[in-house]
C-alpha positions in Angstrom: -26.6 14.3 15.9 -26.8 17.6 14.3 -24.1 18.7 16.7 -21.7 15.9 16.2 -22.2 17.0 12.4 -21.4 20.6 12.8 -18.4 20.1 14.5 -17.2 18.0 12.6 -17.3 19.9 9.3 -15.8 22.6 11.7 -13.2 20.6 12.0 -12.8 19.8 8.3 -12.4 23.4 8.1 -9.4 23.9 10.0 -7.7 20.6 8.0 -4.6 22.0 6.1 -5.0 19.9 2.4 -2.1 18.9 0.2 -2.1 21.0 -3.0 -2.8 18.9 -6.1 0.7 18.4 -6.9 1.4 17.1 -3.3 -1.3 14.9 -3.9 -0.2 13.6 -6.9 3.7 13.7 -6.0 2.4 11.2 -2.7 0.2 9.5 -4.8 3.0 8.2 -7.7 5.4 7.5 -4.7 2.5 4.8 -3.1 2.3 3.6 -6.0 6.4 2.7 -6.6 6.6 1.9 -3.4 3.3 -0.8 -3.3 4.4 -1.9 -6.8 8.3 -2.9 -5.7 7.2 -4.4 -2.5 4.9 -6.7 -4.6 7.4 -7.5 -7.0 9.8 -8.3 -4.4 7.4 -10.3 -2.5 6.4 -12.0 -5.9 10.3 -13.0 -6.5 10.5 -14.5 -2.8 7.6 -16.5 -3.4 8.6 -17.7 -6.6 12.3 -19.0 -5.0 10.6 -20.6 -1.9 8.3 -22.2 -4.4 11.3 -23.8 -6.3 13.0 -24.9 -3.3 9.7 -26.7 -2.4 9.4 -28.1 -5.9 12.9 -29.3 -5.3 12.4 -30.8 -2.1 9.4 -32.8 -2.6 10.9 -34.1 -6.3 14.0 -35.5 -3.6 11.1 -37.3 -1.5 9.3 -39.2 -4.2 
């Protein structure tokens, strides 16, 4: 075990980390991105649940 967890911080070493404003330039584009995805997703779901109001209003 002790082996498995010196290599792997040897490992950690040789990672190459974003700078901060990489980090935070990545971070605000997840964000956008996640956020428009939902609202699109949101406005689908809101038309297909009209058309299913609609249809089920022509059935009864």
């Amino acid at each position: 075990m002790g082996t498995y967890i010196n290599e792997a911080i040897t490992e950690l070493r040789h990672v190459r980390w974003p700078t901060r404003q990489q980090a935070i330039r990545l971070s605000v584009i997840t964000i956008g991105f996640t956020t428009a995805v939902a609202i699109a997703f949101g406005g689908i779901d809101y038309v297909l649940n009209q058309i299913v109001k609609v249809l089920l209003s022509l059935t009864y």
